[in-house]
C-alpha positions as CSV (number, residue, x, y, z in Angstrom):
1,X,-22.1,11.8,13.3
2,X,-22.8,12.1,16.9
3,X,-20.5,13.4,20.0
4,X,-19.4,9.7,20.7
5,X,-18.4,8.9,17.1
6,X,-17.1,12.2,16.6
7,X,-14.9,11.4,19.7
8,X,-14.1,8.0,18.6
9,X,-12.7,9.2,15.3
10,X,-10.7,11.9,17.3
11,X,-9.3,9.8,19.3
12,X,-8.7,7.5,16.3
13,X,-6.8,9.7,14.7
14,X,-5.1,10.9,17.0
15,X,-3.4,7.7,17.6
16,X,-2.9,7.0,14.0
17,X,-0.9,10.4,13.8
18,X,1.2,9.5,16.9
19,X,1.7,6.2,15.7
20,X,2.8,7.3,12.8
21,X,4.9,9.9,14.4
22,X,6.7,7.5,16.5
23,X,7.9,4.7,14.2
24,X,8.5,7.3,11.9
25,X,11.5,8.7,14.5
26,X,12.4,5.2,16.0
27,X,11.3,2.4,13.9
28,X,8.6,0.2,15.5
29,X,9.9,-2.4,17.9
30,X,11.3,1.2,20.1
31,X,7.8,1.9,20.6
32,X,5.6,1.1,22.7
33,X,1.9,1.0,23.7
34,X,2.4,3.7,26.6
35,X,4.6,5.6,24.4
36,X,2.0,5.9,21.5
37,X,-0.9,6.3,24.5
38,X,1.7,9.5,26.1
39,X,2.0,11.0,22.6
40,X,-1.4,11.0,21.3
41,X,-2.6,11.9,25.2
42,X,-5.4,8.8,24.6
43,X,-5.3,5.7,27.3
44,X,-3.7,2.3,26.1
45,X,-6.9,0.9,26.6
46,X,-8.0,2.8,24.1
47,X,-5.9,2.1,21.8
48,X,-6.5,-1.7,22.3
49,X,-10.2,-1.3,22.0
50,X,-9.7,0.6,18.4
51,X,-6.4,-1.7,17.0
52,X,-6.7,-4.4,19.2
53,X,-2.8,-4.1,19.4
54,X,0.2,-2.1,18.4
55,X,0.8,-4.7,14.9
56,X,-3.0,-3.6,14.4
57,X,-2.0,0.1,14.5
58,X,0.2,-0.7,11.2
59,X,-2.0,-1.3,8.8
60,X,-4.1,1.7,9.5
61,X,-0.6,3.7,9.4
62,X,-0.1,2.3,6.0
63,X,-3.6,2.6,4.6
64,X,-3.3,6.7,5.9
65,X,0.4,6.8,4.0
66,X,-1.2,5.7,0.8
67,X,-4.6,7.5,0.5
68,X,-3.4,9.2,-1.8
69,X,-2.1,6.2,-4.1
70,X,-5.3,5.2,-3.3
71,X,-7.0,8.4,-4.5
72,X,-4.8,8.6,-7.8
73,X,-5.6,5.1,-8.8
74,X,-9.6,5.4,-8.5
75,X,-9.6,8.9,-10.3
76,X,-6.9,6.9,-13.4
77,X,-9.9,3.6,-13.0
78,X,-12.5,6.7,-14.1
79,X,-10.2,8.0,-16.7
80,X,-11.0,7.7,-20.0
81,X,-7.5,6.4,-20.8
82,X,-7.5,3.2,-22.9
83,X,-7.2,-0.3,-20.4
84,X,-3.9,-0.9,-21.0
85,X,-2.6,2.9,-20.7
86,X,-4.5,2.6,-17.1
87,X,-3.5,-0.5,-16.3
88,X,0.4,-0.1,-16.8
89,X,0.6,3.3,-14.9
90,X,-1.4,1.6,-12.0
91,X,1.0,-0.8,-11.8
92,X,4.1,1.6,-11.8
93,X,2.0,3.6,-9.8
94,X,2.1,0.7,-7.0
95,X,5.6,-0.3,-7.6
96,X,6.8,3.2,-7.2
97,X,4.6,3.7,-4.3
98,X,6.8,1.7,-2.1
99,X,10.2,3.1,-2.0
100,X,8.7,6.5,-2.2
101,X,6.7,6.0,1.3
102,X,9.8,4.1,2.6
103,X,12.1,7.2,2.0
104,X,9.8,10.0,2.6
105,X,7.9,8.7,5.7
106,X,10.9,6.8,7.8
107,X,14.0,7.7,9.1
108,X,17.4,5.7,8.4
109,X,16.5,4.5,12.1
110,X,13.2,3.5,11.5
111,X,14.2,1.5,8.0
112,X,16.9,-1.0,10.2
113,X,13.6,-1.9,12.3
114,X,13.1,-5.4,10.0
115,X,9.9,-6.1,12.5
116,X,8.8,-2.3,11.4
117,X,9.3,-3.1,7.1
118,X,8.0,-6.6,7.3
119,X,4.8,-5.2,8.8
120,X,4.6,-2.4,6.4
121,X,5.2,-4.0,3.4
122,X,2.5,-6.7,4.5
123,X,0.1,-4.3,4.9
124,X,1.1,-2.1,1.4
125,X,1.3,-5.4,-0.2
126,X,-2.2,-6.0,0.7
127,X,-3.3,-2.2,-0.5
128,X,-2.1,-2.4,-3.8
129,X,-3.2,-5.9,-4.5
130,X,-6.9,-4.4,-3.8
131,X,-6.0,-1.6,-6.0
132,X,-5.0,-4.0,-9.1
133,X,-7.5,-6.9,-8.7
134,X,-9.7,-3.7,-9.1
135,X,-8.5,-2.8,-12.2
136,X,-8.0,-6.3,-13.4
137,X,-11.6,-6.9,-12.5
138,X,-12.9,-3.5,-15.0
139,X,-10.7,-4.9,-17.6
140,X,-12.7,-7.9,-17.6
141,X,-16.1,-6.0,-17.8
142,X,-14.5,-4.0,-20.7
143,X,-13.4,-7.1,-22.6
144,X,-9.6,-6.1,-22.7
145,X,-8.5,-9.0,-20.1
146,X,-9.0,-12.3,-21.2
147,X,-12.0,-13.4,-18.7
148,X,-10.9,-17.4,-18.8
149,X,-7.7,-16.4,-16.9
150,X,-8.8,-16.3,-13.5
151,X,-8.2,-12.9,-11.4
152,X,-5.2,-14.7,-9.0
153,X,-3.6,-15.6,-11.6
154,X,-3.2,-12.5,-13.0
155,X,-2.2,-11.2,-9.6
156,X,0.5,-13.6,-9.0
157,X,1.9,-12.6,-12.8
158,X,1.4,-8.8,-11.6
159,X,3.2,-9.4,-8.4
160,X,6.4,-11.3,-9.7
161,X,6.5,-7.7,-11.5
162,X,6.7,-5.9,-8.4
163,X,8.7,-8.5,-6.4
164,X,11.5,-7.7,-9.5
165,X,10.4,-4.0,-9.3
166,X,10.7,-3.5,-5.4
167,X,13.7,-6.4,-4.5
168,X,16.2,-3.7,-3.9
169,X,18.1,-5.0,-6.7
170,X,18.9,-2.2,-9.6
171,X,16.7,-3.7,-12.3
172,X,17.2,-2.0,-15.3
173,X,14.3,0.3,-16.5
174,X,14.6,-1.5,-19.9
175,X,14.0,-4.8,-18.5
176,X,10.7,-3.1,-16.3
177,X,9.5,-2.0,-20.0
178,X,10.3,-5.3,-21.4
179,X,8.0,-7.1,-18.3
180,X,4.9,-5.0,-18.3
181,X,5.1,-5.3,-22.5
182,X,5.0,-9.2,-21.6
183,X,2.0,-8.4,-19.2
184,X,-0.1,-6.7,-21.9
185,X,1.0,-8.8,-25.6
186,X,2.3,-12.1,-24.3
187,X,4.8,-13.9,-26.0
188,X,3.4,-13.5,-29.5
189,X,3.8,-9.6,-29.8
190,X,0.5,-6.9,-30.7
């Protein structure tokens, strides 16, 4: 890496970290540009060169929040764990992944910013889609997911999981159990 990328990422990172900093303390419509530019002591320009614009900052916030979700589920993908052992603490993995960032990383402030959640949860949405159409993807190259049912389809199944999972609604653990069973033997049972 040369001086000028070296910088770059400096600067990068800097603005990540006072990004995060910021809608962290105050949610994200309370921040602006010139605040983030202040904290991080980069220029606005900058930051519009890198993120193009204070939503773009987001995602990079959320892909540095879950690195290491990230981490976790490549190292479980390389495990020698059966398929469906992997695949059903991959997917609590995600599902748990959200309301653990939401508590830890944000303060009661920052959580009644709706502009702040709706971006996040985009962008973690997003993240842990990738991470699943991953695994979904091995298990087909394994033979232990059926290969005629097409990858979306299997995402959209996987996401009503976590839309039941994450809706704020006290789902029961039992009923959780009963879904991801559902996910891995169907209807018929073993």
């Amino acid at each position: 890496m040369n001086k000028y990328e070296l910088r770059t990422k400096q600067k990068k990172d800097a603005i990540i970290a006072a990004s995060l900093e910021l809608f962290r303390e105050k949610g994200y419509t309370n921040v602006s540009i010139n605040d983030i530019a202040a904290y991080s002591e980069v220029s606005s320009v900058s930051i519009y060169n890198y993120f193009g614009s204070k939503d773009g900052l987001v995602p990079e916030c959320v892909r540095v929040l879950m690195q290491g979700a990230n981490l976790a589920a490549q190292e479980l993908l390389q495990s020698k764990l059966g398929f469906k052992e992997k695949l059903l603490q991959v997917v609590e993995l995600c599902a748990n992944q959200h309301q653990q960032l939401l508590q830890e990383f944000f303060s009661a402030e920052a959580l009644r910013d709706k502009v702040l959640i709706e971006l996040y949860e985009s962008s973690a949405s997003q993240i842990r889609a990738d991470i699943l159409r991953d695994f979904i993807e091995s298990g087909k190259q394994e033979g232990a997911v059926n290969r005629e049912i097409s990858t979306n389809i299997i995402m959209k199944y996987l996401e009503s999981i976590a839309i039941v999972q994450t809706s704020g609604q006290d789902s029961d653990s039992t009923e959780i159990k009963a879904l991801y069973q559902l996910m891995l033997y169907g209807l018929i049972g073993r």
